[in-house]
C-alpha positions as CSV (number, residue, x, y, z in Angstrom):
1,X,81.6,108.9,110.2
2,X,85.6,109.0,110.8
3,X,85.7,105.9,108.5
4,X,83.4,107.1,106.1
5,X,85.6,110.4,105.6
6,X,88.2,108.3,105.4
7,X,87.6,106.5,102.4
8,X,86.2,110.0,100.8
9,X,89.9,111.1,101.2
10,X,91.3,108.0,100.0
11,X,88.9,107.7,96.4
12,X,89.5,111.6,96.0
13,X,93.0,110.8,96.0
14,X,92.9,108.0,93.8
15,X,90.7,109.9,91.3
16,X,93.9,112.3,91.2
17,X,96.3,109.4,90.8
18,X,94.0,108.0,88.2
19,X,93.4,111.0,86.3
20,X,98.0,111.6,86.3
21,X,98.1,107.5,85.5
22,X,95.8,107.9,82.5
23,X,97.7,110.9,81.7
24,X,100.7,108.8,81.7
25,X,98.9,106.4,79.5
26,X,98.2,108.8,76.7
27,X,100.6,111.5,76.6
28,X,103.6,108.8,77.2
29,X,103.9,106.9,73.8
30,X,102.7,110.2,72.0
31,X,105.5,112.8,73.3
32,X,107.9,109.4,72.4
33,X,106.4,109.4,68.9
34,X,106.9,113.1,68.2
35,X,109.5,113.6,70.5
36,X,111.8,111.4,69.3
37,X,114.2,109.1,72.0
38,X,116.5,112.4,72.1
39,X,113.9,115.0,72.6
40,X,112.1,112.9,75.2
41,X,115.2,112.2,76.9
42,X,115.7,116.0,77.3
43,X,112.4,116.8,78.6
44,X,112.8,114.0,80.9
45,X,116.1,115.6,82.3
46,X,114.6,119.1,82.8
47,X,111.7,117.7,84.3
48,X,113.8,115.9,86.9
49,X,115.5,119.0,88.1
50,X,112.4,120.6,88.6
51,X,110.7,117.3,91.0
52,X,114.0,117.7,93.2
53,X,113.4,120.9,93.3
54,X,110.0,120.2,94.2
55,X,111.0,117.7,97.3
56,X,113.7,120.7,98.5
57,X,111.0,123.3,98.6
58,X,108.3,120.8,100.6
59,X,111.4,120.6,102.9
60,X,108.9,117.7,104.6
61,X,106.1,120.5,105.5
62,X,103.8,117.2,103.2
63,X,104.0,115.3,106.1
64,X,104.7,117.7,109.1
65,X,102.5,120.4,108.2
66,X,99.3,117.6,107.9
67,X,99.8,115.8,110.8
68,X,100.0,119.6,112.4
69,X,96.6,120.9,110.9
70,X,94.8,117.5,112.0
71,X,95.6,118.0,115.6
72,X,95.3,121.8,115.9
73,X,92.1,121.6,112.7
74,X,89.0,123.1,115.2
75,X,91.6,126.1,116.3
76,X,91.1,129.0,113.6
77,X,93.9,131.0,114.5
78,X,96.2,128.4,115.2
79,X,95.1,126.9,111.6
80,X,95.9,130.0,110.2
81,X,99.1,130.6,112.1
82,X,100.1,127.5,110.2
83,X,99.4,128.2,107.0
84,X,101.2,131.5,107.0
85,X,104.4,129.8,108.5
86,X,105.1,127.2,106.0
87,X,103.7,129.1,102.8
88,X,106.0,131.9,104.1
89,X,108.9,129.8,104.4
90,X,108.5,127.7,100.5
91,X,108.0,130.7,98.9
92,X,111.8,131.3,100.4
93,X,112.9,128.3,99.1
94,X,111.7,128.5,95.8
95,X,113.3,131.5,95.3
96,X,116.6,130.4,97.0
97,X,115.8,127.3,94.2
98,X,116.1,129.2,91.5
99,X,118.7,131.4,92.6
100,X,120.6,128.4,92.5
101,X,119.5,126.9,89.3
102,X,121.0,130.2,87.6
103,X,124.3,129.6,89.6
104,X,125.1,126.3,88.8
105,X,124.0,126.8,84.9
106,X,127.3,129.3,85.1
107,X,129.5,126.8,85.9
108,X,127.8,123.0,84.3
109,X,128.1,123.4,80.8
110,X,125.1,120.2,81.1
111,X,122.8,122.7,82.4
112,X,123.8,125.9,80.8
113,X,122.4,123.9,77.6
114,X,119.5,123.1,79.0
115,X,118.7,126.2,81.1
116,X,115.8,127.6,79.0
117,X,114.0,124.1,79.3
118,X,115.1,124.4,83.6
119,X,112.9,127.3,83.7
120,X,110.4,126.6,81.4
121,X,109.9,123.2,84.0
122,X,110.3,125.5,87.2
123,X,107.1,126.3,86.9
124,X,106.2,123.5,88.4
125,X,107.6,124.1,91.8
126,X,106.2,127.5,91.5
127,X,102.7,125.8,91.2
128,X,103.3,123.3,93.9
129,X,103.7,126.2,96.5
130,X,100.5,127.7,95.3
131,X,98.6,124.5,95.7
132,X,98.6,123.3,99.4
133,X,97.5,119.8,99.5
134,X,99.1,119.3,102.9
135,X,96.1,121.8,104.2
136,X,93.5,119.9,102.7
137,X,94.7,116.6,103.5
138,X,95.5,117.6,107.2
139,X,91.4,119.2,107.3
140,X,90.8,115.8,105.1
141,X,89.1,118.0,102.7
142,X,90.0,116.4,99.9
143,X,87.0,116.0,97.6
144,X,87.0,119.6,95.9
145,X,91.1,120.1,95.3
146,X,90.9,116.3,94.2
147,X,88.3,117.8,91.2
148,X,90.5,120.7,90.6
149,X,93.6,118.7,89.9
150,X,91.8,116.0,87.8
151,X,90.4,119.1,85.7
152,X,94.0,120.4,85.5
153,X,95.5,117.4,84.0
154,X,93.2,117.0,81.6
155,X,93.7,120.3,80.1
156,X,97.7,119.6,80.2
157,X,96.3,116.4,78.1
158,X,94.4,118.7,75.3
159,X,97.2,120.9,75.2
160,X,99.9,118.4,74.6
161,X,98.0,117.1,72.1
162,X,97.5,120.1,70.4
163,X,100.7,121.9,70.3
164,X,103.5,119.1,70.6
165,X,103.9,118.0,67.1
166,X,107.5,117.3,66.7
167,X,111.0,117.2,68.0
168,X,110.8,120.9,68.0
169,X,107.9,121.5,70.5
170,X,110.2,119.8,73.4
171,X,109.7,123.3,75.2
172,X,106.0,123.1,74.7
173,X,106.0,119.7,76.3
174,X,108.1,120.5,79.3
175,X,105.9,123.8,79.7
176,X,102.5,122.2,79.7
177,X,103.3,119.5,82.2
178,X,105.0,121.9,84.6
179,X,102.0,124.5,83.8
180,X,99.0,122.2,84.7
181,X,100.0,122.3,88.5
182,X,100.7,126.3,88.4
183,X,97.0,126.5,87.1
184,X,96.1,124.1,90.1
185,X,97.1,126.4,92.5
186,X,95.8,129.4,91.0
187,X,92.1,127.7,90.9
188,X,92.4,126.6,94.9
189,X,93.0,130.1,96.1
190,X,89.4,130.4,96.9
191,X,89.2,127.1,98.7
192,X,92.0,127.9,101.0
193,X,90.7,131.9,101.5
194,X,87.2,129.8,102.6
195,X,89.3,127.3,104.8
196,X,90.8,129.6,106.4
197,X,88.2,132.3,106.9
198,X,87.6,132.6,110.4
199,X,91.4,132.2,111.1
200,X,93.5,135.8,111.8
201,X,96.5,135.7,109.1
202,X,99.4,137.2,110.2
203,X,103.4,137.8,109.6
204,X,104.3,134.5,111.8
205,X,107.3,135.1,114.1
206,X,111.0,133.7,114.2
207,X,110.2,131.8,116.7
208,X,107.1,130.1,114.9
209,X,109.0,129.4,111.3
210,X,111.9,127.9,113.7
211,X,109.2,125.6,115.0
212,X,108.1,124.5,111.9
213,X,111.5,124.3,110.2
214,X,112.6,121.9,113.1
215,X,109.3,119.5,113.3
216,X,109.9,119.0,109.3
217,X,113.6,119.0,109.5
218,X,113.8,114.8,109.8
219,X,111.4,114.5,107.3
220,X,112.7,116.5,104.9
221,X,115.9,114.4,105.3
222,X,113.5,111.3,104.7
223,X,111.8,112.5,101.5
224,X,114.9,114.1,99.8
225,X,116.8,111.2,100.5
226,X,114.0,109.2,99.1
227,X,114.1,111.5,96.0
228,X,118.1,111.5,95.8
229,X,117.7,107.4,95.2
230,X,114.3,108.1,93.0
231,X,113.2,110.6,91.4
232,X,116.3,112.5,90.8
233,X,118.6,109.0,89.2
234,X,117.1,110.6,85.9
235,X,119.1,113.4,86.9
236,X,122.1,112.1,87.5
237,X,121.9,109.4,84.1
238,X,121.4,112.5,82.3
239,X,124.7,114.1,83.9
240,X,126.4,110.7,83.2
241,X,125.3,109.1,79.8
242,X,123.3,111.2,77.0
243,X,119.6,111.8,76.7
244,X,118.9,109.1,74.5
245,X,119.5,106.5,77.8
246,X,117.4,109.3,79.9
247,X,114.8,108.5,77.1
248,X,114.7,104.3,77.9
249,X,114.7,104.7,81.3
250,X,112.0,107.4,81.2
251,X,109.7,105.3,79.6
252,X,110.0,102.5,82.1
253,X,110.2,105.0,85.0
254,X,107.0,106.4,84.2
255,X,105.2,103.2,83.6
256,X,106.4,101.3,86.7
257,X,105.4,105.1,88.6
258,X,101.8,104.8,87.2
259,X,101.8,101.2,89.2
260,X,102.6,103.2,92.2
261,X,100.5,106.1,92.0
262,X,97.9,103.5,92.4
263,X,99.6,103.1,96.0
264,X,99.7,106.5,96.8
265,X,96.4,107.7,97.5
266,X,96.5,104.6,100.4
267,X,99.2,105.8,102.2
268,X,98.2,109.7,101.7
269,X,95.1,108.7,102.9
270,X,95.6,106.5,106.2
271,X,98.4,108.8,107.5
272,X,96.4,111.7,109.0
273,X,94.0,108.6,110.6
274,X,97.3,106.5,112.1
275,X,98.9,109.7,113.1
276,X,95.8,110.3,115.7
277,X,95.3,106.3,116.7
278,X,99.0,105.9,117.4
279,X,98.1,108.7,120.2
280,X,94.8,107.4,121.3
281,X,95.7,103.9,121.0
282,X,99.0,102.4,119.7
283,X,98.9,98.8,119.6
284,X,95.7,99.0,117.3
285,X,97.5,101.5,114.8
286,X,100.1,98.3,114.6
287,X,97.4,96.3,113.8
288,X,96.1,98.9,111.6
289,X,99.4,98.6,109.6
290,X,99.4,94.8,109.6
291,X,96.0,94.8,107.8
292,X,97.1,97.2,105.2
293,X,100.8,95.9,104.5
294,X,99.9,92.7,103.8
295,X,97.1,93.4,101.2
296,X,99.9,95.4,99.4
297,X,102.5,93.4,99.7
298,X,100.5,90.8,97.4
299,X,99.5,93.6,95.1
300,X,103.2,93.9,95.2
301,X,104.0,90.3,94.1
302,X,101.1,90.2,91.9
303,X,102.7,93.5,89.9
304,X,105.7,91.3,89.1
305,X,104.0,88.4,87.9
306,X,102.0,90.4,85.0
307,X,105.0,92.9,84.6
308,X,107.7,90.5,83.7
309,X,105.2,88.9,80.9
310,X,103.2,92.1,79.8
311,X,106.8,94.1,79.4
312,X,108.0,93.0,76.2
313,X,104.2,93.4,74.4
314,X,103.8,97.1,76.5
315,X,107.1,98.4,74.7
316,X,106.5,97.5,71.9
317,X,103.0,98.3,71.4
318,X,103.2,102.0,73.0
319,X,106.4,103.3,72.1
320,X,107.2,101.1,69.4
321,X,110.7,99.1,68.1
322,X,112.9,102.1,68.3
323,X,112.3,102.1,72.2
324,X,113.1,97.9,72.5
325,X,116.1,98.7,74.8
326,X,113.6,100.0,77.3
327,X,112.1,96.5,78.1
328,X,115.4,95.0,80.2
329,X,114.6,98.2,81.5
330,X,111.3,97.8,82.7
331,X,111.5,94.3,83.5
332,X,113.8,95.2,85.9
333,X,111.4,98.4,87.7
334,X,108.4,95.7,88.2
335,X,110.4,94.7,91.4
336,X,110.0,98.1,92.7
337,X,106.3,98.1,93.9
338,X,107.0,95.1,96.1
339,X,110.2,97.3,98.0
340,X,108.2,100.2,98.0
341,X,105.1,99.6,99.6
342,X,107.2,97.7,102.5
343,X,109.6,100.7,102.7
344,X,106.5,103.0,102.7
345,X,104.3,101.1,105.8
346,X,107.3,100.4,107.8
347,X,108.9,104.0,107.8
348,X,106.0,106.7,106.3
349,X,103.2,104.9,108.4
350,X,104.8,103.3,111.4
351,X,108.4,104.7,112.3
352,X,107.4,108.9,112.0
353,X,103.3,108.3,113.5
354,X,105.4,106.7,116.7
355,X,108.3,109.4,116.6
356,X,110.8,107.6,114.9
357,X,111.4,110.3,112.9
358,X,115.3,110.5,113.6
359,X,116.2,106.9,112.8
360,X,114.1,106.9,109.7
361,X,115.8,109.7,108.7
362,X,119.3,107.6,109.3
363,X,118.4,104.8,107.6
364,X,117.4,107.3,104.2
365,X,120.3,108.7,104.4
366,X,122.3,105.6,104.5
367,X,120.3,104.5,101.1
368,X,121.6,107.9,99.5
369,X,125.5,106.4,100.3
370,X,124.1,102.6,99.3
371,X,122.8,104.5,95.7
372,X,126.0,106.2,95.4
373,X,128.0,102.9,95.6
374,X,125.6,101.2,93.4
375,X,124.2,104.0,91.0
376,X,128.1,104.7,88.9
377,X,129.3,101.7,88.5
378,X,125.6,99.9,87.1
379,X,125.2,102.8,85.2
380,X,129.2,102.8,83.8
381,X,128.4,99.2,82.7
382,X,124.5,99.2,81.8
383,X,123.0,102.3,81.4
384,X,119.4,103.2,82.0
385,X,119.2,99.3,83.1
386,X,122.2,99.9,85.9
387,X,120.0,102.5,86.9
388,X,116.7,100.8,87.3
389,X,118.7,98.0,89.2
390,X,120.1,100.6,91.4
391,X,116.7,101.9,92.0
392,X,115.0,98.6,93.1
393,X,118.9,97.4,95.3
394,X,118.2,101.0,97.1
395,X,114.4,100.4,97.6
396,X,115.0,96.7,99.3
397,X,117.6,97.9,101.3
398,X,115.0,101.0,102.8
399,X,112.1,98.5,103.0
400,X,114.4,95.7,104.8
401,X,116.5,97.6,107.0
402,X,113.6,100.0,108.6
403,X,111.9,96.5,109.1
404,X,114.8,95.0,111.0
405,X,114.8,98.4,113.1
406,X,111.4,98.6,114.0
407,X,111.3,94.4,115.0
408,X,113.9,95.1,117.6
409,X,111.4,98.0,118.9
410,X,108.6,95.5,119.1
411,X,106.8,97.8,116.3
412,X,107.0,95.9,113.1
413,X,103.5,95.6,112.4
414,X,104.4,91.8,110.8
415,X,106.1,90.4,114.1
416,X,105.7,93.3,117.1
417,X,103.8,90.2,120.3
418,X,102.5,93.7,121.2
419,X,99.6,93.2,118.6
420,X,98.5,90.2,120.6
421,X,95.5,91.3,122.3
422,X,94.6,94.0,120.0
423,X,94.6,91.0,117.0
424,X,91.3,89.1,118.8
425,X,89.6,92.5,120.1
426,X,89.8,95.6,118.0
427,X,88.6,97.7,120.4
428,X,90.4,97.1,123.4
429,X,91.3,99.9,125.6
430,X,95.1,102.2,125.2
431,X,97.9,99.8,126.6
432,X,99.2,102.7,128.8
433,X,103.4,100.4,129.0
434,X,103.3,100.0,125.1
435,X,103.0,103.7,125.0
436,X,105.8,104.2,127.4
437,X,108.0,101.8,125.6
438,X,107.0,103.6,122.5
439,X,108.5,106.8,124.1
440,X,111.4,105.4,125.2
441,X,112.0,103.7,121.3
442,X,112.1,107.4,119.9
């Protein structure tokens, strides 16, 4: 049964990372068309504000809050209690957000230009709050809000094709992709009322929001540091070169990113069901791990096989000649899966399920200094290709370094001898000193 809901979760997630990857597909080399480099560049930058803002207002509640609601999931009122705390506190920071988006357009000339396209994007994070996923994928309820979203994107798909028409209609396109989330979480109200029915909501104390701001506090260092060396490099091209490099590397960014969100739904998946077998028993979550690494890592290798060749022919067929300077560009991201998935199974699904949530944290935060060193100068000398570079140098370091780390812990799931027994019988019994020694790792 457990397995059965378990691969529910993971094809109702994929369905939603299919649905945003055909999205990708069709709305991509369109909005480039009538967009124009320029104008796509732009929307590209706005839209990059508003993910960061995105990852600051999750403050890490998409990992804590699930793991959370999976233990505590038969306890209505403690379910409920839940809820209240870390809606309570995003709905903070999304104001605190924009409060600050209006501050710094004051004083950076960049974004005072750009402001009515900030807010017009904003939306998004608005939406984002209003749409709990971390509930749903904590209960591992997935299948309904799944459907919602897909339905969602598709009417962002009709309405980009129907309104954005040229150069002009920028403000359109930023609008509808930040809109389609907003109407996400306005549609799942009724789930989450029904989820948490028989739960008692209430004004959750200090004491409780401190409790929640804590458990998420290492993970939110993880996933914005993840975002500073990600997500946000459009961000910071757009603050360094002019929109028309924003445009090349957007195009590559978001075709490499459809590769990934193929990932996703994996790891979203799978994290709930490690976080509960690394309690019960932690040498099979290890093997668990192995299993799954290595059939990504040769998706990984296979990704840069077909993207190296297909890169030249993609370009130019989607986006046409005028976007030829994206290619470098994109030959470069292909090496990205292969980091990522690594970087992903060694620190999302191994180092936080066994409490390592402090060193993983370190080890993101040294790949924020390692982009910082990297990201200027590439970017000085090559543009939106310095970038991509930077991306991927960041990505190997993250993947490599949290191996190393978790080897010396005897909880890489490539090399830990702890996996021994559990290799040649699946369903041996807790090893009561590998769970001590995990312990004493944290």
């Amino acid at each position: 049964m457990a397995r059965r809901k378990l691969i529910e979760n993971v094809l109702s997630l994929g369905a939603v990372q299919l649905a945003s990857h055909l999205l990708a597909f069709l709305t991509l080399p369109y909005l480039a068309l009538r967009l124009g480099v320029d104008g796509l560049g732009r929307m590209a930058f706005a839209l990059s504000i508003a993910q960061i803002m995105v990852v600051l207002t999750d403050y890490g509640f998409n990992l804590s809050a699930p793991k959370e609601v999976s233990i505590h999931r038969d306890d209505p009122d403690r379910l409920a209690e839940i809820w209240c705390s870390v809606t309570l506190l995003r709905v903070l920071f999304v104001l605190a957000g924009l409060m600050s988006i209006m501050l710094a357009s004051l004083v950076v000339d960049r974004l005072s230009a750009e402001l009515d396209l900030l807010l017009l994007a904003y939306t998004l994070v608005v939406g984002n709050v209003l749409f709990p996923q971390w509930l749903f994928q904590g209960l591992e309820q997935l299948k309904l809000v799944s459907l919602i979203q897909v339905m969602c994107r598709m009417a962002v798909l009709a309405g980009i094709f129907a309104l954005v028409k040229g150069p002009g209609d920028t403000h359109w396109a930023v609008w509808l992709q930040s809109a389609g989330t907003l109407l996400g979480g306005l549609l799942v109200i009724p789930h989450t009322r029904r989820a948490l029915r028989s739960g008692r909501l209430r004004w959750p104390s200090q004491q409780t929001l401190m409790h929640h701001l804590h458990d998420g506090w290492h993970v939110f260092l993880s996933t914005a540091s993840i975002n500073l060396y990600t997500s946000s490099n459009a961000f910071f091209l757009g603050m360094l070169t002019t929109p028309v490099q924003v445009g090349y590397y957007h195009v590559a960014e978001k075709m490499i990113k459809a590769v990934l969100t193929l990932y996703g739904p994996v790891g979203n998946a799978v994290y709930p069901h490690i976080s509960r077998l690394v309690v019960d028993n932690p040498v099979a979550a290890l093997a668990f791990n192995r299993r799954l690494l290595i059939r990504l890592l040769l998706a990984g290798g296979l990704v840069i096989g077909v993207g190296q060749w297909l890169a030249p022919w993609c370009v130019d067929r989607l986006f046409g000649p005028a976007y030829a300077p994206a290619v470098p560009v994109l030959q470069a991201f292909v090496w990205m899966p292969l980091f990522s998935v690594v970087a992903h199974a060694m620190g999302i699904l191994t180092m936080i399920p066994f409490g390592l949530h402090a060193l993983f944290s370190k080890v993101l935060v040294a790949a924020v200094v390692v982009d910082f060193i990297v990201f200027i100068p590439l970017v000085h000398f090559q543009g939106a290709l310095g970038a991509a570079w930077a991306n991927v140098t960041v990505e190997c370091f993250v993947a490599m370094t949290a191996a190393v780390l978790l080897h010396r812990r005897q909880l890489n799931p490539l090399t830990s001898r702890l996996m021994g027994d559990a290799m040649s019988d699946a369903a041996a019994a807790p090893i009561s000193g590998t769970t001590s020694g995990t312990k004493r790792s944290s």
